[in-house]
Every structure is written in structure tokens, then in C-alpha cells.
C-alpha positions, 0 to 999 in steps of 0.5 A, a space after each residue: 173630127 175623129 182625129 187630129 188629122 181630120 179635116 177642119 171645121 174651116 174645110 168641111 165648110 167649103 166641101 159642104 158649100 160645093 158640088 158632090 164632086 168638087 166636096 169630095 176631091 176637097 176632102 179626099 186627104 183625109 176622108 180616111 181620118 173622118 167618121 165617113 169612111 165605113 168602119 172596119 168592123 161593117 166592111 168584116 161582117 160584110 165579108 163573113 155574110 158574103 163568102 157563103 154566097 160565092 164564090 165570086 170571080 170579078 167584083 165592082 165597088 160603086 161610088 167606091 170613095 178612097 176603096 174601103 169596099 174594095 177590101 172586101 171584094 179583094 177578099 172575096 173575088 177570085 179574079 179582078 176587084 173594080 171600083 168606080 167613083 166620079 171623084 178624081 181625088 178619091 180615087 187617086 187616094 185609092 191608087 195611092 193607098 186602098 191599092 198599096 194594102 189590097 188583098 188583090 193585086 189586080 185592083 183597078 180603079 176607074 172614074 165614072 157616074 154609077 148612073 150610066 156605068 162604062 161596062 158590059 155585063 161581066 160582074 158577078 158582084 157589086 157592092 156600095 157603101 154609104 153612098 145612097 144618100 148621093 142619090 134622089 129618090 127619082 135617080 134610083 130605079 136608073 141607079 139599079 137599072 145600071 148595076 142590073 145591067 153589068 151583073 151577069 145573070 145570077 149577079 149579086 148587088 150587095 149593101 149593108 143596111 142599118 135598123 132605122 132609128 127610133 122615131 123620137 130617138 136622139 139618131 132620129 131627130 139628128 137625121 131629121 134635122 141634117 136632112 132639113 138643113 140640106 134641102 134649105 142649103 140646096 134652096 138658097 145654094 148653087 151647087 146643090 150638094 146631094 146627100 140626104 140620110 132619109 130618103 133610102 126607105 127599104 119599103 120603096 128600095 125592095 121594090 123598086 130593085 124588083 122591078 129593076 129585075 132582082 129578086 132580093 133578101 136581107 141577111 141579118 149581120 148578127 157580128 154588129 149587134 141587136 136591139 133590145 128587141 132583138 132585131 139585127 142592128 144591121 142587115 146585107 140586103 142581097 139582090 139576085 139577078 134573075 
């Protein structure tokens, strides 16, 4: 893993042979040290994208791990930042750390599934970040039902995107190949564990949060760089409450 700290290949296996949320309460230690905790570079472009679309009052981190994206609504939510994850152990490593260095003292950190979310329609934002993969394509028209529900009108629902790898490139064949040894694993192992990096196409992603009832843009995050085409390497997809 990316340090010394980081998990054991020994402990990545048993996180990988259990359920999404058994894996994570395994690995919420040291989800800090491995290379799956959002960089900082991604949570700052995030940030600088969105302050010209506030200002934001309340905000709520879906899937919000050990509270990496609630940094960044502490940084630009007036009021109270929330995040919610099904993980016990995640968010106890949130309580303990994520809360000790926020920008916002009034970070509250709640155990719940973002499929049926304990809130009434009082956010002016929410964000997620690398939590999609968790998701079947199926689950995804109730996943956005739910954040449309706890946006007030005029909302934000706001995540990065990257560009998707060239077909034929060394991300592209790695992606594939993670993919395929999921689906056998959830073949021939029970728990299933859910994470898959192809199934989140924009092409069925814009509409279906459409039809959930936002009306939705993508924003170029020029701070992480461009392809030889000059394309943005990343985007913040903004969908708007309407």
C-alpha cells in the first residue's frame, strides 16, 4: 500500500472476502494511509468549483468514509456539515480525527444507507466521493431519488468525475479486469461485496438524475489537468434541484 502503515495484503483479503460494510469497519484504521481515500488535490479543485455556486447554509456527505468530503463542505457551508455512512467503523475514525481538524465545529456524523436517508428536505448540498462503484446500476434511480428528496428546491448534489480511460489504455484494461474478477467473486462468494469502476457511465448517469428531477451541468476542474486533447481530466457534475 501507499505506506508503511497501510493495510496488509493479509487484511485486504479478508476486507475483500466480506460484506461492503464488514470490509469497511476492517479497514477503517488505516483507510487514511491506502490510495482510496480521495486526495487532497481533488477535495481542493472540488471546493474552488464550488464557492461560485453558493453560498451553501447546511451540507451532507453521502457514504462520507472517515470524512474526507466533509472538509470540504466545512469550507463551504455557512451552517452545519453532516455525514452519513453505514460503516460504524468509518465514522468512529471520522469522530476521532475528520472532526478534530474541521474547518466547522458543528460536524455531525450519522450511521445510515444513503438508499433510504433519515432527513427531511433541509440541505442545500450534498456531495459523494468515490462511493458510486457501492451501487448497481439498478439502486441508482432510488440513490438519486433520496438525495433529491433532502435538497431543498434550488439544491446541489455535487461529485467529481474523471475523463474515462482510453479503450485500449493500461486504466482501461485495469479497470476491466478489477471489474471481472468482482463479478466472479460475487459468483462463487457470499457476501457479495459491491464495488465496480464501470458501471457509473455518464451517459445513463445525466438522465437518469434528470428524471429524478434535477437539471444537471458538468464543470471543467481545470486545477487537475488536461489530455493531449485538451479535454479536462476531471469534471464536478452539478445537479440542480429543480
Amino acid at each position: 500500500m501507499s505506506t508503511d502503515q497501510g493495510p496488509t495484503f493479509r487484511e485486504l483479503t479478508v476486507q475483500a472476502l466480506s460484506s461492503v460494510e464488514r470490509g469497511y469497519d476492517l479497514l477503517a484504521p488505516k483507510f487514511d494511509t491506502t490510495p482510496f481515500r480521495t486526495p487532497e488535490r481533488i477535495l481542493d479543485e472540488v471546493v474552488r468549483t464550488l464557492r461560485p455556486l453558493g453560498p451553501f447554509g447546511t451540507g451532507l456527505d453521502l457514504c462520507c468514509g472517515t470524512g474526507a468530503g466533509t472538509r470540504v463542505l466545512g469550507e463551504v457551508c455557512r451552517e452545519r456539515a453532516v455525514g452519513v455512512d453505514f460503516s460504524a467503523g468509518m465514522l468512529d475514525v471520522a469522530r476521532s480525527t475528520r472532526a478534530a481538524r474541521s474547518t466547522r465545529k458543528n460536524a455531525q456524523w450519522i450511521r445510515g444507507d444513503v438508499r433510504a436517508l433519515p432527513f427531511a428536505p433541509a440541505f442545500d448540498l450534498a456531495v459523494s466521493f468515490g462511493a458510486f462503484g457501492h451501487f448497481l446500476p439498478k439502486e441508482r434511480p432510488g440513490l438519486f431519488a433520496q438525495v433529491h428528496s433532502v435538497l431543498r428546491p434550488g439544491g446541489i448534489f455535487a461529485f467529481p468525475v474523471g475523463a474515462p480511460p482510453r479503450p485500449g489504455s493500461w486504466p482501461y484494461w485495469a479497470m476491466l479486469g478489477f471489474d471481472a474478477a468482482m463479478r466472479v467473486r460475487n459468483t462463487i462468494w457470499w457476501p457479495r461485496f459491491v464495488m465496480y469502476y464501470r458501471t457509473f457511465p455518464l451517459t445513463e448517469v445525466g438522465p437518469e438524475l434528470e428524471r429524478a428531477g434535477f437539471g444537471v451541468e458538468l464543470l471543467p476542474m481545470s486545477g487537475l489537468g488536461h489530455r493531449k486533447d485538451g479535454s479536462p481530466r476531471a469534471a464536478l457534475l452539478v445537479a440542480r434541484r429543480v
